[in-house]
Chimera marker file (.cmm) of the C-alpha trace (Angstrom):
<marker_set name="trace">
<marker id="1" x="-120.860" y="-125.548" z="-33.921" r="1" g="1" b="0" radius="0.5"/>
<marker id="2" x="-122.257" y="-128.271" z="-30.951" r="1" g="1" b="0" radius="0.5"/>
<marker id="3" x="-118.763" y="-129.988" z="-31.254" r="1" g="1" b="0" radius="0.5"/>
<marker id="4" x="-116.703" y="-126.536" z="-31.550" r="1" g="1" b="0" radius="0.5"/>
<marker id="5" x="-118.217" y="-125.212" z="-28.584" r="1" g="1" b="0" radius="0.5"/>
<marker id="6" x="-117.154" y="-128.106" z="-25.920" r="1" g="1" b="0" radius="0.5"/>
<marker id="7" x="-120.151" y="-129.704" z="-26.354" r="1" g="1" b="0" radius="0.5"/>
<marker id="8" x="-119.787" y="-132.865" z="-28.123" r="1" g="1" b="0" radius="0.5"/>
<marker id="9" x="-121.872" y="-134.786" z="-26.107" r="1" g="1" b="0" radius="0.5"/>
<marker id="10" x="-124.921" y="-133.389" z="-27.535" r="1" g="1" b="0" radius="0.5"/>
<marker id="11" x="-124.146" y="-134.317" z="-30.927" r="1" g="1" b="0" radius="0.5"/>
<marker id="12" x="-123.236" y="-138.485" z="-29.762" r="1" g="1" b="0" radius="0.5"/>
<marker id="13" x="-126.608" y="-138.051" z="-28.338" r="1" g="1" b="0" radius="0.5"/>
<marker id="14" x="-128.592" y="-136.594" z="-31.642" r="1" g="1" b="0" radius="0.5"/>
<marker id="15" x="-126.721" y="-138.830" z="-33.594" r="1" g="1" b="0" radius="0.5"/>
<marker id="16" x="-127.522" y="-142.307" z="-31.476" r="1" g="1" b="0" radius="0.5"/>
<marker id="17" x="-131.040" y="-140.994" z="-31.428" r="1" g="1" b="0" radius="0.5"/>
<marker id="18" x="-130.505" y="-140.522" z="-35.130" r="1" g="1" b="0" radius="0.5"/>
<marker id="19" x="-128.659" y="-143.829" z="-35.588" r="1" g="1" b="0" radius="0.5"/>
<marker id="20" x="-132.604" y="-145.441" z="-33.451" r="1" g="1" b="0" radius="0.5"/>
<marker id="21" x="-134.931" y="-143.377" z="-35.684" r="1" g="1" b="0" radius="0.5"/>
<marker id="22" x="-133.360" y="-144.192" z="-38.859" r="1" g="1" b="0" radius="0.5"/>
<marker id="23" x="-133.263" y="-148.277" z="-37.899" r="1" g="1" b="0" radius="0.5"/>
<marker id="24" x="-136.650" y="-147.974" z="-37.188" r="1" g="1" b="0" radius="0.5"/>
<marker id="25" x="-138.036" y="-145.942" z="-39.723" r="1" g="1" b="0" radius="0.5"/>
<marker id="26" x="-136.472" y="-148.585" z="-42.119" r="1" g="1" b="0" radius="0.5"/>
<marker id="27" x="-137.933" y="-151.474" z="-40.188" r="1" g="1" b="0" radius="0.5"/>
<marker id="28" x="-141.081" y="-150.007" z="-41.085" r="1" g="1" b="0" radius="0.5"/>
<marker id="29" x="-141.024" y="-148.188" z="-44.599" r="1" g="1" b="0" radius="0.5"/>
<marker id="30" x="-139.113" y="-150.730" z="-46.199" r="1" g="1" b="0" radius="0.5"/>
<marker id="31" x="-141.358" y="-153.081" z="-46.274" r="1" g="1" b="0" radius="0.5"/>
<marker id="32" x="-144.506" y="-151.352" z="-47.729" r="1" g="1" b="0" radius="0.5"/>
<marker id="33" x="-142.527" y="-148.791" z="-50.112" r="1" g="1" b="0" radius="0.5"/>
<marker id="34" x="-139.079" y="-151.071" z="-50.614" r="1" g="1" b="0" radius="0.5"/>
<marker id="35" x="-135.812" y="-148.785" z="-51.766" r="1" g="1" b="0" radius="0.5"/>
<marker id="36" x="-138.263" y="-145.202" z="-51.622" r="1" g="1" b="0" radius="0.5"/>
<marker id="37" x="-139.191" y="-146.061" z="-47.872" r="1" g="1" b="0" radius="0.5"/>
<marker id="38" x="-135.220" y="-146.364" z="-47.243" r="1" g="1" b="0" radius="0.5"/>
<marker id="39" x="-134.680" y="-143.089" z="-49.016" r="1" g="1" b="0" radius="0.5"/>
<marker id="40" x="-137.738" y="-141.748" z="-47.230" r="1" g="1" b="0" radius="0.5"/>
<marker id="41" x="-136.320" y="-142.747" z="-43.951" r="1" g="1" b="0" radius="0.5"/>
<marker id="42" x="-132.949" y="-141.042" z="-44.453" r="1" g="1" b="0" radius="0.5"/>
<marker id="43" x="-134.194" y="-138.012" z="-45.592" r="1" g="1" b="0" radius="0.5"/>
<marker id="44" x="-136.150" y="-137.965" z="-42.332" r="1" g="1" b="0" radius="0.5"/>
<marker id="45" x="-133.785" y="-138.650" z="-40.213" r="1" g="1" b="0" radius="0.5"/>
<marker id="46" x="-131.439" y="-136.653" z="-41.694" r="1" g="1" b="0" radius="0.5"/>
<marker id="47" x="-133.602" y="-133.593" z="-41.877" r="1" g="1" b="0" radius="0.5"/>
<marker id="48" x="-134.900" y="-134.383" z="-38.050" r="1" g="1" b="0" radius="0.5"/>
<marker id="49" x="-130.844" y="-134.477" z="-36.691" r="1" g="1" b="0" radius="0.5"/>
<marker id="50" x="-130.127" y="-131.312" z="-38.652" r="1" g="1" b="0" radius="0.5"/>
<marker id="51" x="-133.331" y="-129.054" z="-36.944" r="1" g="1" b="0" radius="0.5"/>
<marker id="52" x="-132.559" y="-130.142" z="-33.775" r="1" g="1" b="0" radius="0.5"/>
<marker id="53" x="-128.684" y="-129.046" z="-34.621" r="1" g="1" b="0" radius="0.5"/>
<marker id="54" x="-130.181" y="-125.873" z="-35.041" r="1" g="1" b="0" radius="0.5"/>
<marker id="55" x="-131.947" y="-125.167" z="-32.258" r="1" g="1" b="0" radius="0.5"/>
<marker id="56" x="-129.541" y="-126.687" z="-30.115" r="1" g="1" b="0" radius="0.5"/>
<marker id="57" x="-127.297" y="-123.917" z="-31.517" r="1" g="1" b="0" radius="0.5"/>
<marker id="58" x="-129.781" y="-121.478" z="-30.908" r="1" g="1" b="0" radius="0.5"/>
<marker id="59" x="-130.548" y="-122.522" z="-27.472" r="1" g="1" b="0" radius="0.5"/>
<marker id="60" x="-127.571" y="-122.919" z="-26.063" r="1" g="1" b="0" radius="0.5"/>
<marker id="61" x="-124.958" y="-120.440" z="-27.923" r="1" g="1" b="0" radius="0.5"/>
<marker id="62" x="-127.945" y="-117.780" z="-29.049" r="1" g="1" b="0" radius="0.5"/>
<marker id="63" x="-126.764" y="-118.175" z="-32.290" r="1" g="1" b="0" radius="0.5"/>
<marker id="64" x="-129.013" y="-118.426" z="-35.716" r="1" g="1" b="0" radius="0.5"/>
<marker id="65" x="-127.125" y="-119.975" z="-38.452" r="1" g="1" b="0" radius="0.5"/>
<marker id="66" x="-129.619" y="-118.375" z="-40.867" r="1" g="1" b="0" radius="0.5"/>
<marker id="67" x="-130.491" y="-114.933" z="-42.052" r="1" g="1" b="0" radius="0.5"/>
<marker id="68" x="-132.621" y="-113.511" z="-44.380" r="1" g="1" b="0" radius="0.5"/>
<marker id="69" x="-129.814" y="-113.221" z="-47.134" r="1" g="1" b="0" radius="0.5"/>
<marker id="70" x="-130.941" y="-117.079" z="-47.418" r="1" g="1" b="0" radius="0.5"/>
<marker id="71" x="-134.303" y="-116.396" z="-48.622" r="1" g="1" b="0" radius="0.5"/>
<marker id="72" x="-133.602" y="-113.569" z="-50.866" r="1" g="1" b="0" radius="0.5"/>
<marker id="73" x="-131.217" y="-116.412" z="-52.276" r="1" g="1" b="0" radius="0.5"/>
<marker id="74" x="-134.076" y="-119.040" z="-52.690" r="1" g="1" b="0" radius="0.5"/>
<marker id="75" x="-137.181" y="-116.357" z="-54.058" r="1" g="1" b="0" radius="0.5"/>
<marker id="76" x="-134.254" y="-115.474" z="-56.960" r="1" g="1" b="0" radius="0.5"/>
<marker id="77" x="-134.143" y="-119.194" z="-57.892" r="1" g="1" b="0" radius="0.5"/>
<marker id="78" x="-137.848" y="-119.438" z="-58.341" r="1" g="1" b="0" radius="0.5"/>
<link id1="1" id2="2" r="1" g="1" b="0" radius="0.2"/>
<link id1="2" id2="3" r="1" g="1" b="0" radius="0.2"/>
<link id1="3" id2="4" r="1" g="1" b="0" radius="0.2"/>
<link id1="4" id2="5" r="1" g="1" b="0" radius="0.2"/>
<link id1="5" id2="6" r="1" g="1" b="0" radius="0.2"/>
<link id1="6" id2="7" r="1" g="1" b="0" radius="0.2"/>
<link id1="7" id2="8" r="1" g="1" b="0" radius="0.2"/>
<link id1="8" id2="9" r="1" g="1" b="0" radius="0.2"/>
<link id1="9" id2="10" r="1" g="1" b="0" radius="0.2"/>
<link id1="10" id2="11" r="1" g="1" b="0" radius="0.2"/>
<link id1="11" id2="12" r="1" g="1" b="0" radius="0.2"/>
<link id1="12" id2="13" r="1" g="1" b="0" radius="0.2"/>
<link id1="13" id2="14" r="1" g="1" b="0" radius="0.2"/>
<link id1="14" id2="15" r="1" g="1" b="0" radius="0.2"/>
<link id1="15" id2="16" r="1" g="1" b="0" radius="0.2"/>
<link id1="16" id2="17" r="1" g="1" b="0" radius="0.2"/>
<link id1="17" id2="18" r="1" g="1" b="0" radius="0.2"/>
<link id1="18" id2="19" r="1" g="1" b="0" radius="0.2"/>
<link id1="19" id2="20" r="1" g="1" b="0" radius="0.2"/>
<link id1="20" id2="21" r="1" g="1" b="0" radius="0.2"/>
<link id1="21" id2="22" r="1" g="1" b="0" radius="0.2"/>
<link id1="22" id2="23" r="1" g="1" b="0" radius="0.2"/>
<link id1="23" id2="24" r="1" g="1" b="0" radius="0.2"/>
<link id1="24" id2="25" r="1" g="1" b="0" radius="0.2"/>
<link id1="25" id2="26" r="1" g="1" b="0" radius="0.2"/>
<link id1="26" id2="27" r="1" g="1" b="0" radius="0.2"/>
<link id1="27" id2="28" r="1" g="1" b="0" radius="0.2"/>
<link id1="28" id2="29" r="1" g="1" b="0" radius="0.2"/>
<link id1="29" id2="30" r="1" g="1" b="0" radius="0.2"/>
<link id1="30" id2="31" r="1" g="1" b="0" radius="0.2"/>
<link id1="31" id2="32" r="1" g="1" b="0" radius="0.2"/>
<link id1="32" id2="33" r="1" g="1" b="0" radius="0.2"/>
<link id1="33" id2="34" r="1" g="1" b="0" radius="0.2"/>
<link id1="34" id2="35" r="1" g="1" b="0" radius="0.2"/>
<link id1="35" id2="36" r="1" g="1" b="0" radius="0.2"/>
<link id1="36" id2="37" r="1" g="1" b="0" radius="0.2"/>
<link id1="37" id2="38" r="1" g="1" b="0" radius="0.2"/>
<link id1="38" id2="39" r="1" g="1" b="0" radius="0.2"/>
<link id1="39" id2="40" r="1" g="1" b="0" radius="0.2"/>
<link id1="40" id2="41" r="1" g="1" b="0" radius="0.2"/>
<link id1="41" id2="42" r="1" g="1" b="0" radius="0.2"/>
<link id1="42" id2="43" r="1" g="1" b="0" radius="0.2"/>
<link id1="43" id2="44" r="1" g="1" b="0" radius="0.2"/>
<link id1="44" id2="45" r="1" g="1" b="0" radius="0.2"/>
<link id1="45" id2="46" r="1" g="1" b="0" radius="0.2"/>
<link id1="46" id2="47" r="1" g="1" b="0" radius="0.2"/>
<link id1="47" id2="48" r="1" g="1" b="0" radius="0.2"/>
<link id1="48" id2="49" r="1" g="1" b="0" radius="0.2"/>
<link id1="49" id2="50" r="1" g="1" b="0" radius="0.2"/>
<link id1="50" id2="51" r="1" g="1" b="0" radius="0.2"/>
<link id1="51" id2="52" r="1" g="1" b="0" radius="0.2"/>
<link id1="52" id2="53" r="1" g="1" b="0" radius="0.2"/>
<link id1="53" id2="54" r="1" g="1" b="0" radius="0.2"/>
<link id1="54" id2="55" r="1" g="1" b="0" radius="0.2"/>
<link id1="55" id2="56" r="1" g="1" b="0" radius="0.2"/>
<link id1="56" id2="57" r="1" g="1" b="0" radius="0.2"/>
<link id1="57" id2="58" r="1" g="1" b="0" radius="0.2"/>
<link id1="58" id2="59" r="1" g="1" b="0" radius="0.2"/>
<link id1="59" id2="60" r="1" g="1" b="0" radius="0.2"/>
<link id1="60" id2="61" r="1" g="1" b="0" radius="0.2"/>
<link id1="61" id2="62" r="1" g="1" b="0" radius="0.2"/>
<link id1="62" id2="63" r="1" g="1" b="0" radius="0.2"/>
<link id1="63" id2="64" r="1" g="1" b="0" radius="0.2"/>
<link id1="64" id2="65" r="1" g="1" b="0" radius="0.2"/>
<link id1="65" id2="66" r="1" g="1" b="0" radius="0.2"/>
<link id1="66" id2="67" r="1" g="1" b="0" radius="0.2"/>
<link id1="67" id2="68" r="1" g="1" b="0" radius="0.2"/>
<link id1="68" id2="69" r="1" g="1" b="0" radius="0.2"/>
<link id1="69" id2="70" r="1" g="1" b="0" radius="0.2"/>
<link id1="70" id2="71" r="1" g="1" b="0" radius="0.2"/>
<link id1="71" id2="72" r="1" g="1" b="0" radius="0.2"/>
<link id1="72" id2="73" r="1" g="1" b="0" radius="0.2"/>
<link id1="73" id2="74" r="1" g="1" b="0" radius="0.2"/>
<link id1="74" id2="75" r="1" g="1" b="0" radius="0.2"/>
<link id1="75" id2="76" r="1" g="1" b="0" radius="0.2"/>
<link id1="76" id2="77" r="1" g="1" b="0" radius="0.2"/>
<link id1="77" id2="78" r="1" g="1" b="0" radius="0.2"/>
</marker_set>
């Protein structure tokens, strides 16, 4: 949606700081937790890029990707 919108900008930028956060994170879980702190550090990365996707959406388009057809989806799963 960033990209789509004329705004690609902003996701170079979350993806750089992405790139920074998940060097460093490695630098630092790899060592104590070996392959589960590189997995660890993707997954936070990963998840930390995608919520700030989101409210970068929301912020600048006033758009919410979500609804609450999502968590009717996940309480019929469990």
């Amino acid at each position: 949606m960033i990209t789509m919108t004329g705004r690609p900008q902003y996701s170079l930028s979350i993806n750089l700081t992405a790139a920074i956060l998940n060097i460093a994170l490695n630098f630092t879980l790899i060592p104590i937790y070996g392959i589960t702190g590189a997995a660890l550090a993707s997954l936070i990365t990963v998840a930390a890029a995608n919520c700030v996707r989101v409210m970068l959406v929301y912020r600048t388009l006033k758009m919410h990707p979500y609804d609450w057809s999502y968590v009717k989806i996940f309480l019929r799963l469990w």
